[in-house]
N, C-alpha and C positions, 0 to 999 in steps of 0.2 A: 567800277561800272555797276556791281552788283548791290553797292550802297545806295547808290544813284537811282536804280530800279526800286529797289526793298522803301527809299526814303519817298519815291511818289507810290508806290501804292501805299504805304501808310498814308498819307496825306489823302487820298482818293481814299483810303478804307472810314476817314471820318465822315466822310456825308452817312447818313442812315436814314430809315423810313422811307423808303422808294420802291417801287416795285424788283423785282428780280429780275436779272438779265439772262434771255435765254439764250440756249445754246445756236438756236436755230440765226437768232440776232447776229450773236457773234459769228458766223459760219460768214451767212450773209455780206456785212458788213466788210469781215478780213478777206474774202478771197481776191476781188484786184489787186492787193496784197503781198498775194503769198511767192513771186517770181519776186518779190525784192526784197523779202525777208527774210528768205531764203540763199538765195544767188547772190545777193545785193543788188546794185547799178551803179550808175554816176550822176540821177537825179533821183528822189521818190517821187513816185507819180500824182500828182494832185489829187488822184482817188480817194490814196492811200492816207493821205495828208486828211481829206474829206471825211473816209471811214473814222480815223483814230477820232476826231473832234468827236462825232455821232459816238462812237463807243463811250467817248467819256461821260457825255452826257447822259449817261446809262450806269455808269459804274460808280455805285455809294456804298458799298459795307465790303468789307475781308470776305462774303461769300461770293460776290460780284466778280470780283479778283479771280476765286479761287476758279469758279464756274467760267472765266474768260479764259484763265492759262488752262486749264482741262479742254476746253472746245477746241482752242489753237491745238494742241497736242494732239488729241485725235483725231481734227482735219486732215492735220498737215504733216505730222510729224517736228520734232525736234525745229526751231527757227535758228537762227543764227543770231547770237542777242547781242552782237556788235550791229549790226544791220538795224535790228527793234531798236537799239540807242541812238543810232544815227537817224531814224524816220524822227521818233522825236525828237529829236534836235533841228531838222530840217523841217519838220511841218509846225515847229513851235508849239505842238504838244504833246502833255505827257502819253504814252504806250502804255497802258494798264498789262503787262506782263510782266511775271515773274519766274523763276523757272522753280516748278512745281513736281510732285509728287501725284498723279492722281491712279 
């Protein structure tokens, strides 16, 4: 699963020349979110589905990445990244998360 993460954010890390995503975007965006990525469920919520599209439309360089997995982390604490793989897979898009150092 962790190839699977590593393997779209390199493919997300190729877009370049785009503005920077900010933290406050990411906050934004993730918190409807954060009770199923968390907790998990037995649906994700169309929010959640909503935000990831909108983030990605946002995320083009390894700083984008870097600056997304740091905001989740000091929103929210730790996610549960069986849950981040299962929203992507259920909203048929990728999760620009990776689990980070920051």
């Amino acid at each position: 699963m962790r190839s699977l993460l590593l393997a779209v954010c390199v493919v997300l890390a190729l877009h370049c020349g785009e503005a920077a995503l900010s933290c406050d975007t990411v906050v934004a965006e993730i918190n409807p979110c954060v009770p199923y990525l968390t907790q998990g469920g037995d649906v994700v919520p169309d929010t959640c589905c909503d935000a990831t599209r909108t983030l990605n439309s946002q995320v083009h360089s390894n700083v984008d990445i870097h600056r997304f997995c740091c905001c989740i982390q000091s929103a929210m604490g730790p996610i549960n990244e069986n849950n981040a793989w299962l929203m992507s897979v259920n909203c048929n898009e990728r999760f620009p998360y990776v689990l980070c150092s920051c």
